[in-house]
N, C-alpha and C positions, 0 to 999 in steps of 0.2 A: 780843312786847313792844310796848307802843304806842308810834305812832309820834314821838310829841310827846318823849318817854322817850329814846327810842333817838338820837331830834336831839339832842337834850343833852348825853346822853352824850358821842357824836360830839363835841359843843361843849369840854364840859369836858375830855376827851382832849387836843382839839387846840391847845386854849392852854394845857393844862398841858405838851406836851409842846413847845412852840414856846418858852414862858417858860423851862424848864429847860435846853433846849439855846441859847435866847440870853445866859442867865444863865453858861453855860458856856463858849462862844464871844467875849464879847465882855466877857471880865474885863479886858482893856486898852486895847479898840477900840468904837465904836460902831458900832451893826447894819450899817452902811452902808457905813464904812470897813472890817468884819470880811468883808462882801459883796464890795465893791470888791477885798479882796485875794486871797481864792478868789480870783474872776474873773482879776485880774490874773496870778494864778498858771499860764493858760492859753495865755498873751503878753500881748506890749505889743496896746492899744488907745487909741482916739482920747478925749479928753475928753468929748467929746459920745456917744461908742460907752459908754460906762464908765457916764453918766449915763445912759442908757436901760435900760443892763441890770441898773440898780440900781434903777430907778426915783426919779432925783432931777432935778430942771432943769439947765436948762445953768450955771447960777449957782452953785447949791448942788455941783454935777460938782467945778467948777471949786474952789471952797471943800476941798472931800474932796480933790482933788489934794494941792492948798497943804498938805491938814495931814498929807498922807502922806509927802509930796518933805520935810517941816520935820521929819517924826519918822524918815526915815530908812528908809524902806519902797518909795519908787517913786521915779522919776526920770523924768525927762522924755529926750524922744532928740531928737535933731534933726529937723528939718521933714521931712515925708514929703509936699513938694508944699505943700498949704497944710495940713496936717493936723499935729500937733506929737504925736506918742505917747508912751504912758505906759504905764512897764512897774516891774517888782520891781527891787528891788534884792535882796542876798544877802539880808539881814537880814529881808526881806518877803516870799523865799522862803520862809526858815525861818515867819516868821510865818505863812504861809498854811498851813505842812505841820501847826504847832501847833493853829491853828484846826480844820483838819480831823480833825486824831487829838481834838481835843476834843468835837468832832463827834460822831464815830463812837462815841468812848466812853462820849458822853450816849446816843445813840440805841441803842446794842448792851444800854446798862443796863437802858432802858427795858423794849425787847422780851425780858429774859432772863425775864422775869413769864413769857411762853410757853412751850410745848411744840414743837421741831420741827416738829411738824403744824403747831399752831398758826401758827406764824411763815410756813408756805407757804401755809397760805388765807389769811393779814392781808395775803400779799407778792400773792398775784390782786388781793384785794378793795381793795388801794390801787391798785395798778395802772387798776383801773376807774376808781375818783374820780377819780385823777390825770389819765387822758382827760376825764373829764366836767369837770372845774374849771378846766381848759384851756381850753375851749370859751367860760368865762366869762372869765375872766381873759386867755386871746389872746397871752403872753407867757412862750414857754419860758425862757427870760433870767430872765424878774423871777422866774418862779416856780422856779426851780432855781438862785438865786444863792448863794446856801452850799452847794450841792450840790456832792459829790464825782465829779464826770461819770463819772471813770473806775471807780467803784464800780459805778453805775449801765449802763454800758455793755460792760464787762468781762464777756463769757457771758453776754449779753443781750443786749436793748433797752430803750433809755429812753421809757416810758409818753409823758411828758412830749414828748420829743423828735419821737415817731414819732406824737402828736397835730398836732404843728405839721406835718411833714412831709403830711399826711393832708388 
């Protein structure tokens, strides 16, 4: 296949498959805020922790707080020192678990196109990117923020994870 061909491809896959699982994901929440509650779903973290692994400023962090604390999904805790954290609430549990079974159910759609076989060389052959795109991007956080960790880690290793470790 040439190779001009096969980047395309590549291309075309991976925003189609990015568009349909955010179209899925974030039918009440924006990418950010649907990011932030994964995340938050792992514990409370700091405002500024939240904004980095989301990839937003300290501003915009703080904005995505206000409108998750106002809709009912995070709270704030008391001072940890000078540090003020931010965690679920019930309701933001639930929403995270939503997100995720929405998740999984876009992306299991996807891959049912394959074969068994198939689905074990697609699961190397991303494996591989996943280390190589790391390398560019330098941010296992930003690049696994709607990631289900414990899928990923459960009887395995995370590509992702064991790049940054590396």
């Amino acid at each position: 296949m040439h190779e001009s061909r096969l980047a395309n491809l590549l291309g075309a896959c991976g925003l189609a498959v990015a568009d349909l699982t955010l179209r899925n994901v974030t039918a009440r929440l924006s990418a950010s805020a649907a990011a932030a509650v994964v995340l938050l779903a792992s514990g409370p973290v700091s405002g500024t922790e939240l904004g980095r692994q989301v990839g937003l400023t300290q501003s915009a962090a703080t904005r995505l707080v206000d409108s998750l604390v106002r809709a009912g999904l995070a709270e704030r805790s008391a001072r940890a020192g000078r540090v003020v954290l931010v965690g679920l609430t019930s309701a933001g549990r639930r929403a995270a678990e939503e997100l995720l079974a929405a998740r999984a159910s876009t992306l299991t759609g996807v891959l049912s196109a394959l074969s068994a076989e198939e689905r074990a060389e697609l699961g190397g052959l991303l494996e591989k990117l996943l280390t190589r795109l790391y390398g560019d991007i330098g941010s296992a956080d930003l690049m696994c923020r709607l990631c289900d960790r414990a899928a990923c880690t459960t009887g395995g290793h995370c590509p992702v994870g064991q790049a940054a470790r590396s």
